[in-house]
KOLMARKOL-457613 format. One line per field, with one value per residue (C-alpha): residue in three letters; y, z, x. Coordinates in nm, 2 decimals, padded with zeros to 4 digits. Each point is the difference from the previous one (the first is absolute). Example, Ala and Ser with C-alpha at 12.3 -4.5 7.8 and 13.67 -1.06 7.14 Angstrom:
BEGIN
code	(Ala  Ser)
c2	(-00.45  00.34)
c3	(00.78  -00.07)
c1	(01.23  00.14)
This chain:
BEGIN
code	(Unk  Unk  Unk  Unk  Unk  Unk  Unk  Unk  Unk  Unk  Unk  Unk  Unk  Unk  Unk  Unk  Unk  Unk  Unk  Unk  Unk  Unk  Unk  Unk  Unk  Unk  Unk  Unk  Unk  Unk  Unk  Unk  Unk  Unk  Unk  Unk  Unk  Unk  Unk  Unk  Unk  Unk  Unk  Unk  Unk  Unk  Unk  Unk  Unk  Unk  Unk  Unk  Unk  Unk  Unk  Unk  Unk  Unk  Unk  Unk  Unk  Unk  Unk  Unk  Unk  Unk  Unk  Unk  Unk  Unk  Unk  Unk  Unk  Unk  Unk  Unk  Unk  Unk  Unk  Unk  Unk  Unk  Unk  Unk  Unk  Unk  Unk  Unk  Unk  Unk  Unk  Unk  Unk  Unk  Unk)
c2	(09.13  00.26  00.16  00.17  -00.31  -00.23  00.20  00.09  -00.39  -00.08  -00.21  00.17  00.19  00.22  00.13  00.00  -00.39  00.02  -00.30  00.22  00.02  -00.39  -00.02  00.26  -00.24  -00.29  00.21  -00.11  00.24  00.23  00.31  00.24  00.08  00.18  -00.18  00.15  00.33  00.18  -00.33  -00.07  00.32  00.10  00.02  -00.12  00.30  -00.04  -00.40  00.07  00.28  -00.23  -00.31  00.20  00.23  -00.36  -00.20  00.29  -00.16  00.06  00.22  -00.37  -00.12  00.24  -00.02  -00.37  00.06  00.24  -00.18  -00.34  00.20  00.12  -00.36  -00.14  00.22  -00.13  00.34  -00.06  -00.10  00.27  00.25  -00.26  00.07  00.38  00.00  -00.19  00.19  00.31  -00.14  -00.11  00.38  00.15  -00.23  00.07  00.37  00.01  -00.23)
c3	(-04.57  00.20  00.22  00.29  00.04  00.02  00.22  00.27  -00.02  00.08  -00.27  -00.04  00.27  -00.19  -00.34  -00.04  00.06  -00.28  -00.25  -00.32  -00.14  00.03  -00.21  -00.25  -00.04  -00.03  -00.30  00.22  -00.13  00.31  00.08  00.24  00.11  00.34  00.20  00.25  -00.02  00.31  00.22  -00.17  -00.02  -00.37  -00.36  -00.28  -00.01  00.35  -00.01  -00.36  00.20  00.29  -00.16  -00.21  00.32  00.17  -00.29  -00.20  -00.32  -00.36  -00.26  -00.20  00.28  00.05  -00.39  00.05  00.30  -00.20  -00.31  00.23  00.08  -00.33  -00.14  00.30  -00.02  -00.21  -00.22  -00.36  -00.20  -00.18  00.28  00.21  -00.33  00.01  00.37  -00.02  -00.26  00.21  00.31  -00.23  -00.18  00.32  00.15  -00.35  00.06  00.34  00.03)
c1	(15.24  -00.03  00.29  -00.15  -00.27  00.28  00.21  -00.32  -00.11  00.33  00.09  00.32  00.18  00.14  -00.06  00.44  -00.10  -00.33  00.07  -00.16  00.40  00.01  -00.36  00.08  00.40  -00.19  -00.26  -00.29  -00.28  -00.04  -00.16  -00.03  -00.38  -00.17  -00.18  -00.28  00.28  -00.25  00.14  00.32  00.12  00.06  -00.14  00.19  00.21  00.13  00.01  00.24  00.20  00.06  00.10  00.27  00.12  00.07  00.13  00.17  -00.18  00.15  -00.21  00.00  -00.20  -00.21  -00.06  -00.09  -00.24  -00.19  00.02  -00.11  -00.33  -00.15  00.12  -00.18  -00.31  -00.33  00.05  -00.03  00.34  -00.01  -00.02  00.26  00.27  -00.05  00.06  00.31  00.12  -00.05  00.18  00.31  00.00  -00.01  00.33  00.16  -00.05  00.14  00.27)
């Protein structure tokens, strides 16, 4: 999904309002993507940044988001298992 798209196309009124948390309770494989960011407003930095400035998200879901889009991505499984294993090293070492 993608934050600032939603938010501009007035699907939500408010990202406080953005139902992401309810996905990510209910482990419904979802990611965070930008979409046309010269219209929309943001890249996927900024969509990521505004998503957790509204909905104060944990560093286990942020984990899961990122982990949801290499698992998601056509990348090789090889490549997919050393990314992972790079997000989870990185929470390890700063949590």
């Amino acid at each position: 999904m993608c934050p600032l798209s939603n938010l501009k196309l007035g699907v939500v009124k408010d990202l406080k309002t953005h139902p992401l948390r309810d996905f990510l309770k209910k482990e419904i494989m979802v990611t965070i993507n930008s979409d046309d960011p010269a219209y929309f407003g943001g890249y996927l930095n900024e969509n990521f940044i505004a998503i957790q400035d509204a909905l104060n998200l944990s560093y286990e879901e942020i984990s899961t988001l990122v982990k949801n889009s290499f698992e998601a991505s056509f990348i090789a499984k090889e490549q997919q298992a050393e990314y992972l294993k790079m997000v989870d090293d990185f929470i390890s070492n700063n949590t």
